[in-house]
N, C-alpha and C positions, 0 to 999 in steps of 0.2 A: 880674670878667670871666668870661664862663661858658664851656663847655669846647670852646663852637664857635669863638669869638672865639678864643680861644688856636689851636687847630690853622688857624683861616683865618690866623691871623698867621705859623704856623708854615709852612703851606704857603707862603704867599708868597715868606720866605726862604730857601727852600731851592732854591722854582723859580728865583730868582735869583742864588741860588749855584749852581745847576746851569746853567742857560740864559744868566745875562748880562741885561745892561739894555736889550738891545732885540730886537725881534720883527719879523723882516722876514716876507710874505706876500703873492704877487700883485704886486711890488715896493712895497707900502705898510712903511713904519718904523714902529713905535710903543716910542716908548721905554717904558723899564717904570721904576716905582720901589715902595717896600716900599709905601706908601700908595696907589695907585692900583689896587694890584693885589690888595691885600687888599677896596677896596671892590672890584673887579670880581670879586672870588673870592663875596665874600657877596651880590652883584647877579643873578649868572648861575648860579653854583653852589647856593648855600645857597638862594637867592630862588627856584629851581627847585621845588627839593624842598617847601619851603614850598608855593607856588603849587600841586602837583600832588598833594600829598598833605593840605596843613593844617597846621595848628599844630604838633600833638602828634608824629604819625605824621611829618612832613615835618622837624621838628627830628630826630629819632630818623632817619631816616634819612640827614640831612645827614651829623650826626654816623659812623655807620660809612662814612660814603662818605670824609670826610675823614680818618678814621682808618686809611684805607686808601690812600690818597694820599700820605700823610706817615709815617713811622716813622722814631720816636728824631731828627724833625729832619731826619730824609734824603728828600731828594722820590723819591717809589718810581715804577716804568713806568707805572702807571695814573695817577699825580699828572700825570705830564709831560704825558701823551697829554691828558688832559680839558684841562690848561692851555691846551696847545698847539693843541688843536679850539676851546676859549672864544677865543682870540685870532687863527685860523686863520677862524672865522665873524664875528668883529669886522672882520679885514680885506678881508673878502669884499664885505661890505656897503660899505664904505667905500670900493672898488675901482666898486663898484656904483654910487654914488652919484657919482663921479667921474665916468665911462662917461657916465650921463646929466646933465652937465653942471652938478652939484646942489655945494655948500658944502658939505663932511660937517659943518663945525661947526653953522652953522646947522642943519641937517637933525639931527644928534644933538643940539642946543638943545632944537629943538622936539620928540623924543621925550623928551627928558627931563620937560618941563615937561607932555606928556599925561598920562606915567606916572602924575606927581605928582597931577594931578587924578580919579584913577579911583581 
């Protein structure tokens, strides 16, 4: 397991020992669990860095941003705040998709299966 996979698993429990298993916002719920939220840590966070920076430079960067997020296991002010924006813009959308009368399932179906293809 390499050193990113360890701190995304670590940050995710910590956010949930610190925050609880659910995320209210815009009154959408989204339950949390240690599995979901590690892929959405390495989806939105890691996949970021990746995305904007590349391979090399964008692991390297993942990496201190996560190291910075989590210390010794403890989710630190900046772990919480990025969580709580990745999950605060998750239910924005979803509030959004509601508003225009849309299935957020369906509707995140089908970004998922774009993503997949490009």
């Amino acid at each position: 397991m390499t050193e990113i996979n360890k701190l995304v698993e670590l940050l995710a429990q910590a956010y949930l020992a610190a925050r609880g298993n659910v995320f209210t916002h815009l009154g959408i719920q989204l339950p949390l669990a240690a599995e979901s939220l590690t892929m959405a840590i390495h989806n939105s966070i890691v996949g970021a860095h990746l995305e904007n920076a590349g391979a090399q430079q964008g692991q390297a960067d993942a990496l201190l941003m996560l190291r910075h997020m989590v210390v010794n296991g403890t989710l630190t002010p900046l772990g919480a705040l990025v969580v709580d924006q990745m999950y605060c813009a998750f239910c924005a959308d979803v509030h959004q998709m509601l508003e225009e009368g849309k299935d957020p399932v369906v509707e995140l179906a089908s970004e998922s299966k774009r993503r997949a293809m490009q």
